[in-house]
BAFI-3210 file (N, C-alpha, C; in Angstrom, 3 decimals, decimal comma, padded with zeros to 6 digits):
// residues 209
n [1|2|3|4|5|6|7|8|9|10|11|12|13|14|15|16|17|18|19|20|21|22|23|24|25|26|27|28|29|30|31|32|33|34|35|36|37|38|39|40|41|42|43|44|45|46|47|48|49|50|51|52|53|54|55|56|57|58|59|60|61|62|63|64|65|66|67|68|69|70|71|72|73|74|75|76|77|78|79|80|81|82|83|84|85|86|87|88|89|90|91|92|93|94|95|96|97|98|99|100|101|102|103|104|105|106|107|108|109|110|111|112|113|114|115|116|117|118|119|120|121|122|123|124|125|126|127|128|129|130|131|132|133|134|135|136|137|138|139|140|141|142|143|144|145|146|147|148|149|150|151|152|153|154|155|156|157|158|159|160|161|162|163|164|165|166|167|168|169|170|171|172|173|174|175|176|177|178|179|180|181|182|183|184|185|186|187|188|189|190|191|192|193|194|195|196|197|198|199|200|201|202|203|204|205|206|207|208|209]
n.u [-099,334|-100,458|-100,631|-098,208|-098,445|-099,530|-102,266|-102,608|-104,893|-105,695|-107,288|-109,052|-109,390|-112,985|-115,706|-118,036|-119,602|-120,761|-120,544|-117,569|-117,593|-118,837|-117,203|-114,730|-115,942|-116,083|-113,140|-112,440|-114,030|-112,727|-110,331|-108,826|-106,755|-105,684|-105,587|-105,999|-106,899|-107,241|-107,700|-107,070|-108,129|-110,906|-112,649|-112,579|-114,404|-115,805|-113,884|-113,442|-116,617|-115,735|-113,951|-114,429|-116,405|-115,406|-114,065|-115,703|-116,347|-113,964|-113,397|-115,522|-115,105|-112,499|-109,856|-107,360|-106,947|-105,661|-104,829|-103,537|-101,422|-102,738|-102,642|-104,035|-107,143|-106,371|-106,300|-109,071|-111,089|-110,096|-108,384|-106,189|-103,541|-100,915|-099,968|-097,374|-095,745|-093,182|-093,867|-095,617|-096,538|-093,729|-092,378|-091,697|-093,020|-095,832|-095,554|-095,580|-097,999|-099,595|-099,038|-097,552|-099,219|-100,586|-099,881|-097,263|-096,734|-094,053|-093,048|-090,867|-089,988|-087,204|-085,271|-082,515|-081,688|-083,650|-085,382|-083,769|-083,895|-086,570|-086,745|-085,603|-086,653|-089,345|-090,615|-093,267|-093,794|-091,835|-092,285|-092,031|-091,218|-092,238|-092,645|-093,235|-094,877|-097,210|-100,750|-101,893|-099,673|-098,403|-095,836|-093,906|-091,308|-088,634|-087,805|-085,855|-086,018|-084,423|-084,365|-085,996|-085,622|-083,034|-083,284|-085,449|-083,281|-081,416|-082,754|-084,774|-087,461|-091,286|-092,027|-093,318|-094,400|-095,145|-096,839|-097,900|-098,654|-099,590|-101,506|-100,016|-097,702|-097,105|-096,020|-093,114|-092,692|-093,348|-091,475|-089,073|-089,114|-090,730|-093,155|-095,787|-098,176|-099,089|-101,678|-104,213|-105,752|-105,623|-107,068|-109,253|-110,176|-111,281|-113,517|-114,746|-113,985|-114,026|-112,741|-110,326|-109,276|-109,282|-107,650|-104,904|-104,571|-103,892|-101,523|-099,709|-100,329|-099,389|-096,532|-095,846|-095,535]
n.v [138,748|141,943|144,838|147,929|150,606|153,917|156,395|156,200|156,527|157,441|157,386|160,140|161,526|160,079|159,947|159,716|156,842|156,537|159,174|158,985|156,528|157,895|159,083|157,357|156,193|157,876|158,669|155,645|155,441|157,636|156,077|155,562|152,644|151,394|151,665|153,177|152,197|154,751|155,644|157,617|158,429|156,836|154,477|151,116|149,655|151,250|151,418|148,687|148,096|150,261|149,633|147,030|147,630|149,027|147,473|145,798|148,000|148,014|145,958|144,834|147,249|146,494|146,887|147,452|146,862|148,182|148,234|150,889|150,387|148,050|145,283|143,318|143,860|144,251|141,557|140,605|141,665|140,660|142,397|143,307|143,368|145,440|148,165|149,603|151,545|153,716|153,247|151,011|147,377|145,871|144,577|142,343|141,005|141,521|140,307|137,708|137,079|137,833|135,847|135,587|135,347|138,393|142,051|143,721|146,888|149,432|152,506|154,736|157,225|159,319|157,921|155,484|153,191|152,397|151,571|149,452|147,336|147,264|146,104|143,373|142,312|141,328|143,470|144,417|147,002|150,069|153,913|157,220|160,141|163,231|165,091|166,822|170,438|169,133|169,269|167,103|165,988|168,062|168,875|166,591|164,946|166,043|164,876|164,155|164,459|162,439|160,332|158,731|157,137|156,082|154,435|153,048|151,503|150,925|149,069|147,492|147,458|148,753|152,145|154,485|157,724|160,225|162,909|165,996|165,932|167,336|168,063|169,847|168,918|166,700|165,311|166,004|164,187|161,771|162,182|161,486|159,031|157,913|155,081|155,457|157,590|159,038|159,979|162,119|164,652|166,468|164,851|164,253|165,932|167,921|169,501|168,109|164,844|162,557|163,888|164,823|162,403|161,374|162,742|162,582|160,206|160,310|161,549|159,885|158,324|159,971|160,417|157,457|157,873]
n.w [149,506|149,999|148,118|148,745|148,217|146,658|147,711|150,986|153,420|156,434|159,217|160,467|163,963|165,698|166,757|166,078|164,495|161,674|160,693|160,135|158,327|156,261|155,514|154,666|153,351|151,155|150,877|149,779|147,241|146,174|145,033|147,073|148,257|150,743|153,667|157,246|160,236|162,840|165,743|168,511|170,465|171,238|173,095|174,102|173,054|170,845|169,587|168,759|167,049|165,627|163,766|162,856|160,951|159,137|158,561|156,728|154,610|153,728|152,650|150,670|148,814|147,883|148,782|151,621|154,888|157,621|160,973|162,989|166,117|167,852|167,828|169,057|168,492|165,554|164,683|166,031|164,405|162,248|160,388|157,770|158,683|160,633|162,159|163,999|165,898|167,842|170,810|170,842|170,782|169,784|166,195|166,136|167,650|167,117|164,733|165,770|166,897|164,872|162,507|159,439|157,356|157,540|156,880|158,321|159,397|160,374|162,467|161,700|161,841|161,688|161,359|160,096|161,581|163,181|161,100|159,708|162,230|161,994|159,496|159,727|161,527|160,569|159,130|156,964|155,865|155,852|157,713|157,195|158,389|160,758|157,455|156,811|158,739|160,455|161,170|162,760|164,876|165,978|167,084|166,124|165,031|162,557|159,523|156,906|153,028|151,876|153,615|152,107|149,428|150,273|152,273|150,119|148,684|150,246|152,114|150,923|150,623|150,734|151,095|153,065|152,724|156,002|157,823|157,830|154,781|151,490|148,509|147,405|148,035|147,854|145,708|146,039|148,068|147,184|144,565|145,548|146,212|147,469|148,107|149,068|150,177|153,433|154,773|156,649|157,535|155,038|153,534|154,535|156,060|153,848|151,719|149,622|149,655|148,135|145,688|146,365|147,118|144,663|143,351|144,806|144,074|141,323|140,799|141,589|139,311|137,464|138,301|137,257|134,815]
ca.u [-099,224|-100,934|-099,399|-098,464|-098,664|-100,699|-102,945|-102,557|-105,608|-105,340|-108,682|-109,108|-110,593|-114,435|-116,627|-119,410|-119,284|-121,987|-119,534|-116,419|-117,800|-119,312|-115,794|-113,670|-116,472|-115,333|-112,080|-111,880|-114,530|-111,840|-109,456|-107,581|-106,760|-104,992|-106,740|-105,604|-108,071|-106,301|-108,323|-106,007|-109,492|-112,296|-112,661|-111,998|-115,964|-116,399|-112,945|-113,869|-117,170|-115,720|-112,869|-115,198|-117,503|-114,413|-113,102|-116,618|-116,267|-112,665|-113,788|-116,458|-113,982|-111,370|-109,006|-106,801|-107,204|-104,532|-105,632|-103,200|-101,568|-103,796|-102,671|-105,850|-107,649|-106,243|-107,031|-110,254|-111,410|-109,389|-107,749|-105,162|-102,598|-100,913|-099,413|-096,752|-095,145|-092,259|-094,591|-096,582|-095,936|-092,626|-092,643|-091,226|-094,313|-096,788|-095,775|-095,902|-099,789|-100,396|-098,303|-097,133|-099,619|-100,475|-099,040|-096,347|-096,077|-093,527|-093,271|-089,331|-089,355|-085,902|-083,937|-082,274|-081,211|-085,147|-085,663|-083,053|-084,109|-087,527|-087,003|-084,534|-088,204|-089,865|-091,796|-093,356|-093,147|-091,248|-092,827|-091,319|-091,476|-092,747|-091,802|-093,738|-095,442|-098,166|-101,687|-102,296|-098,734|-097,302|-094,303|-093,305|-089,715|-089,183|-087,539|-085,467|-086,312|-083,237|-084,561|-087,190|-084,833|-081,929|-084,616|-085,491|-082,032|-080,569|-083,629|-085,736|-088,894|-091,826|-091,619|-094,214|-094,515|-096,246|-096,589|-098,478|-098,320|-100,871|-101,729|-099,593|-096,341|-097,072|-095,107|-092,108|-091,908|-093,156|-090,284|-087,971|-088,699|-092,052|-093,955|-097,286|-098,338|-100,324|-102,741|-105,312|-105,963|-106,037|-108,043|-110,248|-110,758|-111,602|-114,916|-114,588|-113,208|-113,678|-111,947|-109,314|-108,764|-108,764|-106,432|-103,591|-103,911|-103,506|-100,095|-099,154|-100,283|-098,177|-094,705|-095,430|-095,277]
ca.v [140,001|143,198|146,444|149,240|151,959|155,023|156,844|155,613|156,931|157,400|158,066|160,973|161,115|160,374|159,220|159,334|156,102|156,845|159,698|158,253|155,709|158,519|159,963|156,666|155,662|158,679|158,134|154,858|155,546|158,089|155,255|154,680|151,031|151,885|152,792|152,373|153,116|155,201|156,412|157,639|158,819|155,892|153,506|149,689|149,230|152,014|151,321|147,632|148,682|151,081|148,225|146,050|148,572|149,662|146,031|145,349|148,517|148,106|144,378|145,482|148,299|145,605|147,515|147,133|147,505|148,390|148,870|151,501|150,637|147,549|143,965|142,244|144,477|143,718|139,698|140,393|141,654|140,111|143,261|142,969|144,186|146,443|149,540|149,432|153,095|153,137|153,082|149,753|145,882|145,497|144,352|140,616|140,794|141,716|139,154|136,514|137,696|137,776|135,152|135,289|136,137|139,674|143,121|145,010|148,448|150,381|153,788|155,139|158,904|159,372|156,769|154,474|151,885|151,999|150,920|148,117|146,773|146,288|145,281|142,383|141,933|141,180|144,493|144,506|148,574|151,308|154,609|157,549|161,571|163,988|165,433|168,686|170,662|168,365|169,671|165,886|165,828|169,530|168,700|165,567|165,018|165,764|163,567|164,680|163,594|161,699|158,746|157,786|156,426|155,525|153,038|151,778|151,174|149,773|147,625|146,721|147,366|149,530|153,283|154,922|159,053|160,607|163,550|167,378|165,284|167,932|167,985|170,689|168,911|165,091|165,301|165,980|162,938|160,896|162,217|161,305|157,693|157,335|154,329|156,015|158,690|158,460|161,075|162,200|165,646|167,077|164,291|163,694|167,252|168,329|169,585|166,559|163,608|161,542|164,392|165,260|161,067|161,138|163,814|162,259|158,450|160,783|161,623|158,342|157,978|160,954|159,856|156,615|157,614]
ca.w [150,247|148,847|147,309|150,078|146,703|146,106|148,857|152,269|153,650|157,658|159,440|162,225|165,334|165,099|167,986|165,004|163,775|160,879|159,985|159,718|157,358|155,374|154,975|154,160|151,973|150,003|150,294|148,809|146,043|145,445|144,752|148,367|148,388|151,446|155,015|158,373|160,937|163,970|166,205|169,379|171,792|171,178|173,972|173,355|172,502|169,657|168,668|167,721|166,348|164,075|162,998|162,375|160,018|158,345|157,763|155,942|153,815|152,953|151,670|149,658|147,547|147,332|149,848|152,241|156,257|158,438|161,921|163,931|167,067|168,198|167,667|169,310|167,739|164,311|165,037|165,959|163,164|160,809|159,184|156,998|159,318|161,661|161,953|165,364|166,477|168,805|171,722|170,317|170,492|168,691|164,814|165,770|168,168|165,937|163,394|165,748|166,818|163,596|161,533|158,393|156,075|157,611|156,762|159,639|159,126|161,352|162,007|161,889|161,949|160,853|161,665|159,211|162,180|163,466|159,867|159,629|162,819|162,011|158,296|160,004|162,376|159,652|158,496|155,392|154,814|156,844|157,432|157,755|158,641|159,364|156,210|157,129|159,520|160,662|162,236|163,741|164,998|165,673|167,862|165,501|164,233|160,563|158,620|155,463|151,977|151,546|153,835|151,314|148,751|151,208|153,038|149,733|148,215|151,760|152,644|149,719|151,477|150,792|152,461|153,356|153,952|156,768|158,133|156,416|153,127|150,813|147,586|147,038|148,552|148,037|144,614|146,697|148,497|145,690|143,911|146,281|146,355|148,476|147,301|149,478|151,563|154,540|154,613|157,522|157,529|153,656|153,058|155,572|156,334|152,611|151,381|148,404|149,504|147,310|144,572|147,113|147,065|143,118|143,123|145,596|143,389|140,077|141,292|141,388|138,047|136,399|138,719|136,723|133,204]
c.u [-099,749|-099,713|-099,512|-098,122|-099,416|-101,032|-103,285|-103,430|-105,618|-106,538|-107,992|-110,228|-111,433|-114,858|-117,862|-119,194|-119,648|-120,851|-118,481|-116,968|-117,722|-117,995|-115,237|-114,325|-115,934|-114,296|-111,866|-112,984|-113,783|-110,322|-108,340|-107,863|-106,312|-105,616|-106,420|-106,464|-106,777|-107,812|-107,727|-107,377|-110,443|-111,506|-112,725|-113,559|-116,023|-115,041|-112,937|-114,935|-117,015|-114,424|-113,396|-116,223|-116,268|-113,690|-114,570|-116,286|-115,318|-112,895|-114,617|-115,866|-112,809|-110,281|-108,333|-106,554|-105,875|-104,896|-104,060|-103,059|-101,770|-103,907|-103,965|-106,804|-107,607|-106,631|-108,381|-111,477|-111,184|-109,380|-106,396|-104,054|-102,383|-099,958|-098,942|-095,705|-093,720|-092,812|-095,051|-095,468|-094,813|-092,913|-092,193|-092,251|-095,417|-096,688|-095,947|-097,312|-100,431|-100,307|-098,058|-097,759|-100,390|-099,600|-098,673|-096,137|-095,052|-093,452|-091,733|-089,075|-088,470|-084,457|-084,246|-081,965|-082,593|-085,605|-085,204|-083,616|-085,789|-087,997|-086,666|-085,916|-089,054|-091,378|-092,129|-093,653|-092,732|-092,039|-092,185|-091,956|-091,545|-091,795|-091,675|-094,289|-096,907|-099,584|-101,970|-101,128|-097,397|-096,033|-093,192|-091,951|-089,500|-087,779|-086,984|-085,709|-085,410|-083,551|-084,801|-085,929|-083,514|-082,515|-084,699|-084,745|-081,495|-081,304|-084,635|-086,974|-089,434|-091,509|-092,716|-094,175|-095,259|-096,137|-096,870|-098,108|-100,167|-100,848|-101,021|-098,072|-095,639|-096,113|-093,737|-091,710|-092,328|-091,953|-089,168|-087,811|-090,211|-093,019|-095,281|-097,192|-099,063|-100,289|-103,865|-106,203|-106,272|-106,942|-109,270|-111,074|-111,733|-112,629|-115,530|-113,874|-112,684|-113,034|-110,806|-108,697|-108,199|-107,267|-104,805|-103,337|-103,555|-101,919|-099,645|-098,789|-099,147|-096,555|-094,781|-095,021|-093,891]
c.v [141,146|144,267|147,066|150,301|152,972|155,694|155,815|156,610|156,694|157,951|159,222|160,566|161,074|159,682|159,177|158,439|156,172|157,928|159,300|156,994|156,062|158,559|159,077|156,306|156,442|158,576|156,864|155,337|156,679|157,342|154,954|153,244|150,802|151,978|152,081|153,449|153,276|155,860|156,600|157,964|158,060|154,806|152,025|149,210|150,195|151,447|149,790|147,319|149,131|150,256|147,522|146,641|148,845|148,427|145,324|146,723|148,288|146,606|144,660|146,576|147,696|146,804|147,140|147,526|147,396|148,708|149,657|150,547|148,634|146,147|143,226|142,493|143,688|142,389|139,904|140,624|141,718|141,039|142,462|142,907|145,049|147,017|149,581|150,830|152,946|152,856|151,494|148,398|146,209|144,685|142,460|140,135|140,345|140,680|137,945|136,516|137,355|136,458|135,508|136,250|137,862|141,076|143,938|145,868|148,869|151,430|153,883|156,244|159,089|158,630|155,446|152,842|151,392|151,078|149,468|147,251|146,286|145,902|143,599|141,411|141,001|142,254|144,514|145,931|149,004|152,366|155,832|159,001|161,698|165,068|167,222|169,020|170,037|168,918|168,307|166,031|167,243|169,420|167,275|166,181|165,235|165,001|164,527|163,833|162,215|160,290|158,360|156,771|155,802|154,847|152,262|151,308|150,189|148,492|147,081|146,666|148,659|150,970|154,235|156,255|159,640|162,064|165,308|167,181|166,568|167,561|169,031|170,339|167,383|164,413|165,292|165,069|161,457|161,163|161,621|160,006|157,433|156,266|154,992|156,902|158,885|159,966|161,429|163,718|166,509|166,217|164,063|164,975|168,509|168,427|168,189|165,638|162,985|162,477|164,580|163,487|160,824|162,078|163,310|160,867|159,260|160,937|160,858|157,988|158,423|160,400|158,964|156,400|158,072]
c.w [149,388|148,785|148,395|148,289|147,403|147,435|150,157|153,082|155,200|158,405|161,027|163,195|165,830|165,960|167,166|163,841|162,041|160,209|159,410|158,481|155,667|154,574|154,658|153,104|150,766|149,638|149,457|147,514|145,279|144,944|145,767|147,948|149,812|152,691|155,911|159,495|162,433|165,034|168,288|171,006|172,000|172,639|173,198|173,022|171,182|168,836|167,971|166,879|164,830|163,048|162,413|161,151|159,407|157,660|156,438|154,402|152,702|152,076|150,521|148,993|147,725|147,882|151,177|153,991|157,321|160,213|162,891|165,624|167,861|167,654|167,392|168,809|166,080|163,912|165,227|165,032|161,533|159,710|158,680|157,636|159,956|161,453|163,407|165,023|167,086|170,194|172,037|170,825|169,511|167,557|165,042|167,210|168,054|165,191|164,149|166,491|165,855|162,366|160,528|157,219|156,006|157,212|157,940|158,799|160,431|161,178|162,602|162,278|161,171|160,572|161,113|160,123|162,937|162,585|159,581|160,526|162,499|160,517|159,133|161,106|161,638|159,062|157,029|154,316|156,024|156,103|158,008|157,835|160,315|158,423|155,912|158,155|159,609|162,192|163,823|164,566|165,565|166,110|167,239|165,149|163,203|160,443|157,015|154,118|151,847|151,825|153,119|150,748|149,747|151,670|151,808|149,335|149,308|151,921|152,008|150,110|150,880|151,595|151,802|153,619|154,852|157,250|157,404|154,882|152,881|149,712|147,130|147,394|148,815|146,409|144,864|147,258|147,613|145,194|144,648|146,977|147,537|147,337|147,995|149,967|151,626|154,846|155,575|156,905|156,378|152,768|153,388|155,865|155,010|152,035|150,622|148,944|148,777|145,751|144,667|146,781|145,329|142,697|143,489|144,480|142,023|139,810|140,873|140,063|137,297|136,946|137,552|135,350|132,941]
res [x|x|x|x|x|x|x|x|x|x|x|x|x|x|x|x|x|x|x|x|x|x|x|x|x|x|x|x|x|x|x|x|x|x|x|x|x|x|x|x|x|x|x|x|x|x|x|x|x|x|x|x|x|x|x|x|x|x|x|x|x|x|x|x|x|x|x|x|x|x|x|x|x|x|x|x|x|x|x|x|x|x|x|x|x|x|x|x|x|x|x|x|x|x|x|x|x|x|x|x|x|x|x|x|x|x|x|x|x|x|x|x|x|x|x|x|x|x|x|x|x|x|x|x|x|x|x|x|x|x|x|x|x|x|x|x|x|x|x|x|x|x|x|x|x|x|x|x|x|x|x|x|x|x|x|x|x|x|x|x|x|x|x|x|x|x|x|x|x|x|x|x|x|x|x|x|x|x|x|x|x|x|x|x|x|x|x|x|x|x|x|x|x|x|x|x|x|x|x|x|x|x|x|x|x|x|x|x|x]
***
């Protein structure tokens, strides 16, 4: 099973395939390992397209593909794994779609019994927020620091933050027990990518010493 760590790189919403490439390419050559392609507006032709171009990249920088949402999807072009909402296929769904040796993500918000239930599923990280005011997301739930560590103490699982994670506020839920945080918008949107990407895995670094 791979690492859920470091920059969890989350793509936005790009009907320019050719773009979007541009931009994750940066991100990982800024050291995402991380990347889960979302894309909430593409039709079921661009959106396997750009799965399929994103599952070649992420292979080639030894990275990890998550596809948003999108079971059949995720099978068809044999990403790494999936990323299920409260909306989505359920997590004891997903794993049996997928079997075994795939990665479930869930998404919790704020709730510790969301969490339990789909560790007990078999998820292999919880994700939680938002943590802040979120451009992708404005009307989202926030989520208090506290989960992070209370998720990982209770359920021994990865935890994931989401939600107006910056570079100016991603130290905060690192500190507070986030093994990643999933990132669209300050990364994606950022003159530098790929400095904005070096910047968020540096983090990582300094928590660790």
């Amino acid at each position: 099973m791979k690492t859920i760590s470091g920059l969890y790189a989350v793509t936005p919403d790009l009907a320019d395939t050719a773009l979007l490439l541009a931009k994750t390419r940066a991100a990982l050559a800024g050291g995402a390992r991380l990347l889960q392609y979302r894309n909430k507006t593409a039709d079921e032709n661009l959106r396997r397209g750009q799965a399929a171009a994103l599952g070649d990249l992420c292979r080639h920088h030894g990275a990890t593909l998550i596809i948003n949402d999108h079971v059949e999807l995720a099978r068809a072009v044999n990403a790494d794994g999936v990323h299920v909402g409260a909306e989505d296929l359920g997590v004891a769904a997903a794993r049996n779609a997928l079997g075994t040796h795939k990665i479930i993500g869930a998404s919790c918000y704020n709730d510790l019994t969301r969490a339990r239930s789909a560790a007990a599923q078999g998820a292999d990280y919880l994700a939680f927020g938002s943590f802040f005011p979120s451009p992708v997301k404005p009307g989202a739930v926030r989520a208090p620091l506290s989960i992070l560590r209370a998720a990982r103490q209770q359920l021994g699982l990865p935890v994931v933050a989401i939600g107006g994670i910056t570079l100016d506020n991603a130290g905060e839920v690192i500190d507070a027990g986030a093994d990643a945080v999933a990132v669209i918008s300050a990364l994606f949107a950022a003159p530098d990518i790929e400095a904005v990407a070096r910047k968020f895995c540096r983090l990582f670094e300094v928590n660790a010493t």
